[in-house]
C-alpha positions as CSV (number, residue, x, y, z in Angstrom):
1,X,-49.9,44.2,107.5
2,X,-52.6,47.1,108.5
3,X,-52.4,50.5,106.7
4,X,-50.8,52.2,109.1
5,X,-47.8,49.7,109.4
6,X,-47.4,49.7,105.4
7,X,-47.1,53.3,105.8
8,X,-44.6,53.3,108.0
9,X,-42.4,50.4,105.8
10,X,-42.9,52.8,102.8
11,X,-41.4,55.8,105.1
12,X,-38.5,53.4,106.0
13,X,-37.5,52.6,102.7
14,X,-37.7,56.2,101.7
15,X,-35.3,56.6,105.0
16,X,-33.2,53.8,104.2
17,X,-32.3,55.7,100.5
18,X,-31.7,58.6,101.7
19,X,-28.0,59.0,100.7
20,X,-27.9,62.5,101.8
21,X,-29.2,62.6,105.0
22,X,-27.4,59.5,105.5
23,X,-24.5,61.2,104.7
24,X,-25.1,64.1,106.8
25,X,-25.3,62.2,110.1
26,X,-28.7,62.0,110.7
27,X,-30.7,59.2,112.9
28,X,-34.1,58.5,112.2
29,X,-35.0,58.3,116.3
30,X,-39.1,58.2,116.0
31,X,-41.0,57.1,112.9
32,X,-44.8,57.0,113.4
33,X,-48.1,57.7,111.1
34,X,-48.0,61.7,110.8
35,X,-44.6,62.0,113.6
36,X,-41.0,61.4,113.4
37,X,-37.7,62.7,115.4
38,X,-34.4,63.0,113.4
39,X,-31.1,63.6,115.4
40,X,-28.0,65.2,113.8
41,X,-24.6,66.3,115.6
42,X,-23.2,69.4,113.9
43,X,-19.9,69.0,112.9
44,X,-16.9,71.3,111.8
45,X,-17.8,71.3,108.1
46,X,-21.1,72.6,108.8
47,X,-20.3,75.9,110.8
48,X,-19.8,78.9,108.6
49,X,-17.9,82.2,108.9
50,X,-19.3,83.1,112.0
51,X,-18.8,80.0,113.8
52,X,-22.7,78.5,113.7
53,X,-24.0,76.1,112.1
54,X,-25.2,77.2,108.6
55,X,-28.8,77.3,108.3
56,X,-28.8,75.1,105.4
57,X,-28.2,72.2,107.1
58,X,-31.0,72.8,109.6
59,X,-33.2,73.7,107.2
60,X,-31.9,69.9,105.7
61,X,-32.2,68.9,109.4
62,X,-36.0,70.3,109.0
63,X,-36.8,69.2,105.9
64,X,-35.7,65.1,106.1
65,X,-38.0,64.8,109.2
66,X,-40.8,66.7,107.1
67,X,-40.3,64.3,104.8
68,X,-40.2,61.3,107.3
69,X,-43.4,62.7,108.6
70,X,-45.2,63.0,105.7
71,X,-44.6,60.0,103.8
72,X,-45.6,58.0,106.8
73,X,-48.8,57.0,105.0
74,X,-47.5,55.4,102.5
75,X,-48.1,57.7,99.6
76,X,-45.4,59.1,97.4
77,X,-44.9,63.0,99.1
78,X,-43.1,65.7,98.1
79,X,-42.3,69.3,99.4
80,X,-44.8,71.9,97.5
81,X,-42.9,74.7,99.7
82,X,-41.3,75.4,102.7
83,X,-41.0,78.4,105.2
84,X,-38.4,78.4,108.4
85,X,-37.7,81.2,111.3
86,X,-34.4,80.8,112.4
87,X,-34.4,81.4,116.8
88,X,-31.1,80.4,118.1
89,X,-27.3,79.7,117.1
90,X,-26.5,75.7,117.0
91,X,-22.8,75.6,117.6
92,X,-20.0,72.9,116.4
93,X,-20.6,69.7,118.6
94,X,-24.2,70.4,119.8
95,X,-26.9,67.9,118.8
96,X,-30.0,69.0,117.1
97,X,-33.3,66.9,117.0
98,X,-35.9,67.6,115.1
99,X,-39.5,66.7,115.4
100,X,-41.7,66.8,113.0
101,X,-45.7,66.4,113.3
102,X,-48.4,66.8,110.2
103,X,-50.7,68.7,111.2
104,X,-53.3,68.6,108.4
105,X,-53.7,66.4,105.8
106,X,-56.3,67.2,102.7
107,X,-56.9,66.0,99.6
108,X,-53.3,65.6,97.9
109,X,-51.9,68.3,100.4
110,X,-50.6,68.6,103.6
111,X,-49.0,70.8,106.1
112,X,-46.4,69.8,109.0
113,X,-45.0,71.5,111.3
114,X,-41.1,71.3,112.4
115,X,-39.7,71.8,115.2
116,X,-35.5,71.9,115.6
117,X,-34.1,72.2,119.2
118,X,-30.7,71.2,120.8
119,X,-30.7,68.3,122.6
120,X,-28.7,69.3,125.9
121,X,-31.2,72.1,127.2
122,X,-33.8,71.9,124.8
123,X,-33.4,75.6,123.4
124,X,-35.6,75.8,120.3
125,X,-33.1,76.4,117.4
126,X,-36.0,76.5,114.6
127,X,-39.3,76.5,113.4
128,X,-39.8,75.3,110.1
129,X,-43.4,74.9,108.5
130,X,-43.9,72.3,105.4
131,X,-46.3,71.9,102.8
132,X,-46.6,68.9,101.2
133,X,-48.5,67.3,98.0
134,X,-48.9,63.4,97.2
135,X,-48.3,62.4,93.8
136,X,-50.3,60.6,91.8
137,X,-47.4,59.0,90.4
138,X,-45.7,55.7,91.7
139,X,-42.4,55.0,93.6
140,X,-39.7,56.0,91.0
């Protein structure tokens, strides 16, 4: 197996226990060294008082793809910090994709970009910036 596919196993199995996005509804769609696309349908238990969805679970949205992205080299990554700009209301029943690209990778730290938008006329929902460091540690 090259390095590149062992990556992309390692990203998989993160994926695969991943009880909470699981649980949320999200798809992994794309899964690639440095990219990935997550999908998640917003449901009535995630819009709040004002009839949106709560910007927690885009941030979530956000930050599982991040995560995707980022551990797609095979190395045990975790969120150092996280920033996100909030553009446009996602309402109950739209579809939200999220894609996720690192864009620099140094040392034991990292920085990807995220980028959330509904699916049915592309309108960019959020921009959400993570950055990431590698642990030293193994796989717990």
């Amino acid at each position: 197996m090259s390095e590149t596919a062992d990556g992309i196993a390692f990203a998989r199995q993160m994926w695969a226990d991943d009880e909470a996005s699981r649980r949320l509804g999200m798809e992994a769609v794309v899964l690639e060294q440095d990219h990935a696309v997550v999908r998640m349908a917003i449901r009535d238990d995630m819009v709040n008082g004002h009839a949106i969805c709560h910007g927690g679970y885009i941030f979530t949205l956000a930050d599982s793809c991040f995560a995707l992205a980022c551990n797609s080299r095979g190395r045990l990554t975790v969120a150092a910090g996280a920033d996100i700009s909030f553009t446009a209301p996602g309402r109950l029943g739209d579809v939200l994709v999220a894609e996720g690209q690192v864009r620099s990778a140094f040392g034991r730290s990292g920085i990807t970009d995220v980028t959330v938008k509904r699916e049915s006329d592309g309108q960019i929902i959020a921009e959400f910036r993570g950055r990431s460091r590698t642990l030293a540690l193994p796989r717990p």
